[in-house]
C-alpha positions in Angstrom: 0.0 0.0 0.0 3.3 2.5 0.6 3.5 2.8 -2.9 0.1 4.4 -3.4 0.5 6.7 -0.7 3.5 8.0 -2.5 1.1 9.4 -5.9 0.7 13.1 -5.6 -2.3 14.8 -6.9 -2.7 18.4 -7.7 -6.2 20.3 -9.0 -5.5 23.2 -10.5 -8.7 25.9 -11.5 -9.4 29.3 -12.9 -12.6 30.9 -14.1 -12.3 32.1 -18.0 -15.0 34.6 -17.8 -14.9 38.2 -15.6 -17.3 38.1 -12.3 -19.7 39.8 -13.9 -20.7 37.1 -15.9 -23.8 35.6 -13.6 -25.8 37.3 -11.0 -28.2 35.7 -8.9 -30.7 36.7 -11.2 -29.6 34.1 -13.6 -30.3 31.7 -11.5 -32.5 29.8 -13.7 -31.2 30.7 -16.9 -30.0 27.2 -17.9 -27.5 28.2 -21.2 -26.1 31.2 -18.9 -25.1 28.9 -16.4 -23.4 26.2 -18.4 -21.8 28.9 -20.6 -19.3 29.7 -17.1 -16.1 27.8 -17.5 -12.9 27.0 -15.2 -10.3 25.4 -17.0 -9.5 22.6 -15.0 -5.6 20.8 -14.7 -5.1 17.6 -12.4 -1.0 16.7 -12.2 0.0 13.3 -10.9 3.5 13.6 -9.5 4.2 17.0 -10.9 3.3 15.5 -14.5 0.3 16.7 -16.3 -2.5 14.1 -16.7 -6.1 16.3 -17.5 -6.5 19.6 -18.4 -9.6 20.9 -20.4 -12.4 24.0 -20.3 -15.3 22.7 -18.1 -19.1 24.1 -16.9 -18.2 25.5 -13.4 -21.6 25.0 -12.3 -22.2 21.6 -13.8 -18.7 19.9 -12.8 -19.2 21.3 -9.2 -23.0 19.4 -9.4 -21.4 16.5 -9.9 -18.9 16.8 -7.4 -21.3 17.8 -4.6 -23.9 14.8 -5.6 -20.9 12.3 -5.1 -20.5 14.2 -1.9 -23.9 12.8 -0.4 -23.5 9.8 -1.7 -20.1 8.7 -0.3 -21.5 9.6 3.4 -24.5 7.3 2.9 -21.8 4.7 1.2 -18.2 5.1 1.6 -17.4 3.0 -1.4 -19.0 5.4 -4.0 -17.8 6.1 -7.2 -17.3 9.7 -8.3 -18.7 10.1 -12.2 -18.7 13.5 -14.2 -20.7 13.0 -17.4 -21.3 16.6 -19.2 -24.4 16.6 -21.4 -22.3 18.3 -24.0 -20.2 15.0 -24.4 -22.0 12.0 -25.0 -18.8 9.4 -24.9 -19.0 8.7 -21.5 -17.3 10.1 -18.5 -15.1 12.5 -18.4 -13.2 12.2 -15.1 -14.0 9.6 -12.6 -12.8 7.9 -9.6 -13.1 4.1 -9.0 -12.8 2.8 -5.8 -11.4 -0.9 -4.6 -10.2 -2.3 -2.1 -8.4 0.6 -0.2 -7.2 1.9 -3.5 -8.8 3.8 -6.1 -8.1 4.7 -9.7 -8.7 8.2 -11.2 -9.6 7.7 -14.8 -10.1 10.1 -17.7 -11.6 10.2 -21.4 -9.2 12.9 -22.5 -5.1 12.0 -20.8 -2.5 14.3 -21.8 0.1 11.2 -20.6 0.0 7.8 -19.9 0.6 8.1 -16.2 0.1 5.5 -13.3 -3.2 6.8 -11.4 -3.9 4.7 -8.8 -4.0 6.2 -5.3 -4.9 5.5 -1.6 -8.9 5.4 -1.4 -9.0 8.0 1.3 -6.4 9.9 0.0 -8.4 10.5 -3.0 -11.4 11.4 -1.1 -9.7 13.9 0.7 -8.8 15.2 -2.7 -12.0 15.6 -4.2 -13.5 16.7 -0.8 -11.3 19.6 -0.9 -12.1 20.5 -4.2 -15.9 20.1 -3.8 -15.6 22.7 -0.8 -12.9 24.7 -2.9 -14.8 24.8 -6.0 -18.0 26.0 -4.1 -16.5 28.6 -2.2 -14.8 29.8 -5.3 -18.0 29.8 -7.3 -19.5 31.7 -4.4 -17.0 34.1 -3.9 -16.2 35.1 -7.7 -19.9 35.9 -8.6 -20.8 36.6 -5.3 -23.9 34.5 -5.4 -24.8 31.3 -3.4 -24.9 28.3 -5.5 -27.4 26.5 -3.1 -29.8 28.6 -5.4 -28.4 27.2 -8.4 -28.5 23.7 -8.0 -32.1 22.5 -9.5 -31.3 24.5 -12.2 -28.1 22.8 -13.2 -28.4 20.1 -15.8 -27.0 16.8 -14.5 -26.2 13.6 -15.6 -25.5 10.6 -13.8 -25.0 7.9 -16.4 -23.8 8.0 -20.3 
């Protein structure tokens, strides 16, 4: 198990649009909010494995919906679909064992991915919490009032 602990993992974000962008009052403007983008980098060891333009509001959906379900079942997968790509997932994080594997559709390397389960969490905990305060602070808006109006998709 040592040698999973030893993997590094980095998330990297910034938002490509000025805070201006979205107000509250956009709330449930459905192509307003999937039109805000962070362009999103995961390194593994210092080495660049994922980096591509993503829907702030619809990645961080994802990530808070995986959120409640790993409380209820600490064995839960982490999926992000995006209903502008039909090909299947685009990051996700498979549990087993006490490992997990975080996989991509779109690698920039071939690089060995497999990490500690809870180490992983704790990544993608982090980043939930980070993305959301981010979201929150940038637009100055509370995402809670967001949510049902975020398309999501749990399954290709």
């Amino acid at each position: 198990m040592e040698k999973y602990r030893t993997n590094t993992l980095h998330f990297t974000y910034h938002f490509t649009c000025s805070p201006n962008e979205i107000t509250a009052s956009d709330k449930g403007d459905t192509a307003k909010i999937l039109s805000i983008d962070i362009f999103f980098t995961i390194k593994i060891n210092n080495q660049l494995y994922f980096q591509a333009d993503l829907p702030a509001f619809e990645f961080y959906k994802a990530l808070a919906k995986w959120q409640k379900k790993w409380l209820k079942n600490q064995q839960a997968a982490f999926y992000y679909f995006s209903i502008e790509y039909d090909e299947g997932a685009i990051l996700e994080m498979i549990p087993f064992h006490q490992l997990a594997r975080l996989n991509t559709s779109w690698p920039e390397a071939e690089i060995y991915h497999v990490f500690a389960h809870q180490y992983l969490v704790n990544e993608l905990s982090l980043l939930e919490g980070n993305l959301k305060n981010d979201i929150e602070r940038y637009f100055d808006i509370k995402i809670s009032s967001f949510m049902p109006h975020i398309p999501y998709r749990e399954e290709c």
